[in-house]
ZAMARGU-4260 file (C-alpha; in steps of 0.2 Angstrom, whole numbers, plus 5000, padded with zeros to 4 digits):
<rodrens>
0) 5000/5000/5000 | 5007/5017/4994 | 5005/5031/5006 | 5006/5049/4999 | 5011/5065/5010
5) 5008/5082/5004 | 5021/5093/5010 | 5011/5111/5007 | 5027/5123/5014 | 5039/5113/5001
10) 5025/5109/4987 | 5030/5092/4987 | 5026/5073/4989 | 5033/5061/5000 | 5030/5044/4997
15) 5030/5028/5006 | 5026/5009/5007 | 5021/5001/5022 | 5020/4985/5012 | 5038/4984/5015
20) 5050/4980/5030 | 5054/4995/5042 | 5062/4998/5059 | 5052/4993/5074 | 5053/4997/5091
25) 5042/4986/5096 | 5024/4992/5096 | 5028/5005/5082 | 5034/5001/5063 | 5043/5018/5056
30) 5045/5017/5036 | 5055/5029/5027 | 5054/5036/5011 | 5054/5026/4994 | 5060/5040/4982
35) 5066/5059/4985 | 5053/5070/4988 | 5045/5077/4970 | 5030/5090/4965 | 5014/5084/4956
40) 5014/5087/4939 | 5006/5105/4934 | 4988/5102/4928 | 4979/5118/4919 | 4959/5122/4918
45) 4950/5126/4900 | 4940/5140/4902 | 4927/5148/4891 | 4931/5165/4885 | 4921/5178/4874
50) 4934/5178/4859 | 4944/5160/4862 | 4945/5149/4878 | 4958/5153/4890 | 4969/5142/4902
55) 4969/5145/4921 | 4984/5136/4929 | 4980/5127/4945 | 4988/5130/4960 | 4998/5114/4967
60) 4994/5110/4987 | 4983/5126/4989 | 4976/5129/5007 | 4958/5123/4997 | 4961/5106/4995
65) 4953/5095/5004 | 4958/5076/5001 | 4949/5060/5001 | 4953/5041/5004 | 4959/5033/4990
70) 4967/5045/4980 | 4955/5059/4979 | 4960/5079/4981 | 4945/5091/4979 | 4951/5110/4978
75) 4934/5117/4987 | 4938/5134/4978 | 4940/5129/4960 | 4928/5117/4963 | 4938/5102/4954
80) 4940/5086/4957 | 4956/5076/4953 | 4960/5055/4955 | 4978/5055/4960 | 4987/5041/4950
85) 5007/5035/4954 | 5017/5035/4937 | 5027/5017/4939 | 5040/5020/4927 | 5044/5037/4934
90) 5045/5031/4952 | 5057/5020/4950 | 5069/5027/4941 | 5070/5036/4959 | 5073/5025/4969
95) 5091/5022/4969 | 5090/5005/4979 | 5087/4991/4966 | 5080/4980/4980 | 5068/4993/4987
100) 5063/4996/4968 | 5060/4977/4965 | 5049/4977/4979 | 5039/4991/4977 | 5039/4985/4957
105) 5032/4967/4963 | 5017/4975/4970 | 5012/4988/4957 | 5001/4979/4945 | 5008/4984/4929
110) 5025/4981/4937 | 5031/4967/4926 | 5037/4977/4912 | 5043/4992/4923 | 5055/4978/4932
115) 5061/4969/4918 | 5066/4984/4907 | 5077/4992/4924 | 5084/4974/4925 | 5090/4975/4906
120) 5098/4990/4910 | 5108/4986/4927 | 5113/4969/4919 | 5120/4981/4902 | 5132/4991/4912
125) 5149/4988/4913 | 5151/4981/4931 | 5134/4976/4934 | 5130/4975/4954 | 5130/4957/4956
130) 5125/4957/4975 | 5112/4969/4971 | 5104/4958/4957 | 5106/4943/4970 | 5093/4953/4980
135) 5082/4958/4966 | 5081/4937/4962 | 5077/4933/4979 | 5061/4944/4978 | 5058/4939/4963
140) 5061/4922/4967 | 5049/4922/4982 | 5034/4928/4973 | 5038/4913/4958 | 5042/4901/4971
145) 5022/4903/4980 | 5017/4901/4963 | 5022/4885/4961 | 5018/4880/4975 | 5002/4884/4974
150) 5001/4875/4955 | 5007/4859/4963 | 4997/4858/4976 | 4982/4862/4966 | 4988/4845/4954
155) 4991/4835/4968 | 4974/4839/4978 | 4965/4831/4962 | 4960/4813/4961 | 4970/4802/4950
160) 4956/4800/4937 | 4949/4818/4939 | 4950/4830/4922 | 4961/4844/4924 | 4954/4859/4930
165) 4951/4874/4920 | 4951/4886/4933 | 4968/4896/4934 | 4977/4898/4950 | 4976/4917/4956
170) 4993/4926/4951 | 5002/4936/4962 | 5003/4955/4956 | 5018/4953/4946 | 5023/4937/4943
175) 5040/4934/4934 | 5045/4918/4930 | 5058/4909/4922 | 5054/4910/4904 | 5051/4930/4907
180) 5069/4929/4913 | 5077/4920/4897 | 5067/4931/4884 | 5069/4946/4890 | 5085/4949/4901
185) 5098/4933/4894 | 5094/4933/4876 | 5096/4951/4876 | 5111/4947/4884 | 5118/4932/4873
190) 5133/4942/4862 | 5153/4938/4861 | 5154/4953/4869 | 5142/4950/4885 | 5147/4932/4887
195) 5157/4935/4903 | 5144/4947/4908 | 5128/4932/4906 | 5140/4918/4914 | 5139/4930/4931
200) 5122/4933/4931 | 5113/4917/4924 | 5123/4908/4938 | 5116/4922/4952 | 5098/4919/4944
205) 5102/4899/4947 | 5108/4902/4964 | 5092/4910/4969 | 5079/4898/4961 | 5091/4883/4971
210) 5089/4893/4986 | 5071/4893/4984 | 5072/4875/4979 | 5067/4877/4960 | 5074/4871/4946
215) 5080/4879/4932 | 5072/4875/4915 | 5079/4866/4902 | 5082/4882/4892 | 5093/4892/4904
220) 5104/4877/4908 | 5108/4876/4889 | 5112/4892/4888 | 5123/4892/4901 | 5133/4877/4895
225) 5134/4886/4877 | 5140/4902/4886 | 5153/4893/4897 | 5159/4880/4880 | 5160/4897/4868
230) 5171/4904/4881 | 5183/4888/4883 | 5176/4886/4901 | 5176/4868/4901 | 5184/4866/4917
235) 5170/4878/4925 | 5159/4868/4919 | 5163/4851/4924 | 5163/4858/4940 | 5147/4865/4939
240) 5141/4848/4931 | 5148/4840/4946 | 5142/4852/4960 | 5124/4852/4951 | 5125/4869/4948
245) 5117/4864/4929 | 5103/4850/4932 | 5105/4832/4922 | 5094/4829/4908 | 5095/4818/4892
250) 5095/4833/4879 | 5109/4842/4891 | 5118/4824/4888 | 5117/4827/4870 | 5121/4845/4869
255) 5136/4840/4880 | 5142/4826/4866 | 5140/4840/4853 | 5152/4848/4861 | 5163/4834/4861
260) 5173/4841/4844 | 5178/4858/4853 | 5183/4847/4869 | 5186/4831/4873 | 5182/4832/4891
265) 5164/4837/4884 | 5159/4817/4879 | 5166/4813/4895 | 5154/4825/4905 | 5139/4816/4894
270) 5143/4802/4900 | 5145/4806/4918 | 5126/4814/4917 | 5118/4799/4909 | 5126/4790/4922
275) 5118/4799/4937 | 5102/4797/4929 | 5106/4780/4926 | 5101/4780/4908 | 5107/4766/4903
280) 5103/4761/4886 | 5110/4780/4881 | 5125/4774/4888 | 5126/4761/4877 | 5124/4768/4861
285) 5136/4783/4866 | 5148/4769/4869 | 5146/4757/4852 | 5146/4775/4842 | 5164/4777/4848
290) 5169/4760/4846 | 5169/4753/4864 | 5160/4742/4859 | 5167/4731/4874 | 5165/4743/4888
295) 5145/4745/4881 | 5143/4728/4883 | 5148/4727/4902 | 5132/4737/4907 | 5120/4729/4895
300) 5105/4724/4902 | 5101/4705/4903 | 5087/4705/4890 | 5101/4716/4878 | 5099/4711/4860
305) 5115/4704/4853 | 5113/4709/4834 | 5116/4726/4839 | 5133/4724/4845 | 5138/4711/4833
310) 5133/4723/4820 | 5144/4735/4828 | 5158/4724/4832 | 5159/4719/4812 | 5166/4739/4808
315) 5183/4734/4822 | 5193/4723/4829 | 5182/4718/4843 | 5172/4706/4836 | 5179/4690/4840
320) 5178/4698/4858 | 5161/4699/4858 | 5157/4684/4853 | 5168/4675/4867 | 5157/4689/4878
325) 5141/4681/4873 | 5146/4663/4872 | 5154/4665/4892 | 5140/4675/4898 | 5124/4665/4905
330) 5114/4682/4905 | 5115/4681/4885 | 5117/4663/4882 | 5099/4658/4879 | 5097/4674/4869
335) 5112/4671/4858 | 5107/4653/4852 | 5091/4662/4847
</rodrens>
């Protein structure tokens, strides 16, 4: 909730949210200011004239008004009527704290696009405040995070057999989630010349939704792989492979073996991620495409077809090795006499 104080000695407007945290001294909550103090915007009067209609300018914070909850002023004198109405965009470009902006933003209805646009712009300057955008995340974060929350449960309170309902969760005010994030701040973001720039804030964006135990989308873990392999990161990214900093999917898997011609670490890391989701028969046709057609066999599954690495084993050396596998092996015995 906004609160609005006229100053009539200064002509001025103090503003203030009382949605947001203040100080406390126990029985009292004191906010403070969001933005510097600023004048109303001159409004003028048409009047009817006997040649041409004349203007009369309108005195700002006259002794004669006389204001009304919501955001009503009545100048008793003029007899005029005025809804007062806060200009978003103009507002925030006041207020020099980006995380007291991002809050007061969150709960402006047609915040969204004020936000994201000031979010473009701190992410664009040369040294972007990194711990300033961690903050900005977090709120954002927290909003998104109900939001799901509030989806899940409304999926997991239905019956088994019940049709999905039609009825849309309520959204929160501004609600920006992770698709908002990838189209409109790291796309814009996604040149040679920003790529250090998007490693450092994609990573910050990641480290919130973790905190807030969600996880990122399939789209802005691919991007961050392809920012890290255009800049030779490969090292940084195992790490983050490793530390699950970047989630494990199949199509990451695959983008990872595309990789493999400007590494060769990058087929290893494939691997590696198919593994911990214990993907099995991926593994194995990884393996036979590169020839190991031997190591491929070892975590076959007892039911394996053995045409497939027979085929395979015709194109090396391995062949007769595979054949002893099969003939050895009781798991494929009955399966190879077939």
């Amino acid at each position: 909730m906004t609160v609005c104080y006229f100053l009539q000695a200064s002509r001025s407007s103090q503003i203030f949210d009382i949605s947001l945290p203040g100080e406390s001294d126990g029985s009292i909550k004191y906010h403070t200011t969001i933005a510097p103090a600023r004048s109303f915007r001159p409004t003028t009067l048409a009047l009817p004239g006997l040649v041409e209609p004349q203007t009369h300018v309108c005195e700002l914070y006259s002794p004669n008004w006389v204001v009304f909850q919501p955001n009503i002023v009545i100048d008793a004198k003029l007899g005029c009527l005025w809804h007062i109405s806060l200009c978003l965009p103009e507002l925030c470009s006041q207020i020099a704290d980006l995380s007291t902006c991002t809050q007061v933003a969150l709960k402006r209805t047609k915040g969204k696009h004020v936000l994201l646009k000031i979010l473009l712009e701190k992410t664009k300057q040369e040294k972007p405040p990194l711990d300033k955008l961690q903050d900005c995340f977090s709120h954002i974060n927290n909003v998104y995070r109900d939001w799901v929350e509030a989806e899940l449960q409304t999926l997991s309170a239905m019956p088994p057999n019940a049709p999905l309902s039609t009825k849309p969760v309520t959204p929160a005010r501004v609600l920006i989630d992770q698709n908002d994030m990838y189209t409109e701040i790291f796309q814009k973001l996604d040149s040679e010349k920003e790529l250090r720039k998007l490693e450092w804030i994609i990573i910050s964006y990641i480290t919130s939704l973790s905190e807030y135990s969600i996880s990122a989308q399939h789209g802005i873990n691919e991007l961050l792989v392809t920012t890290l392999a255009r800049q030779h990161k490969f090292t940084a990214l195992q790490q983050m492979l490793q530390y699950g900093v970047i989630s494990n999917s199949k199509p990451l898997a695959c983008l990872l073996l595309s990789l493999g011609n400007m590494h060769p670490s990058a087929s290893q890391m494939a691997l590696d991620m198919l593994a911990r989701i214990n993907a099995k028969e991926e593994i194995q046709e990884v393996l036979i495409s590169q020839g190991q057609i031997l190591a491929a066999l070892k975590i076959a599954e007892d039911n394996a077809n053995p045409r497939k690495f027979l085929s395979a084993a015709t194109k090396n050396t391995d062949l007769h090795s595979v054949l002893v596998h099969f003939r050895n092996n009781p798991n494929f015995a009955e399966v190879f006499k077939k």
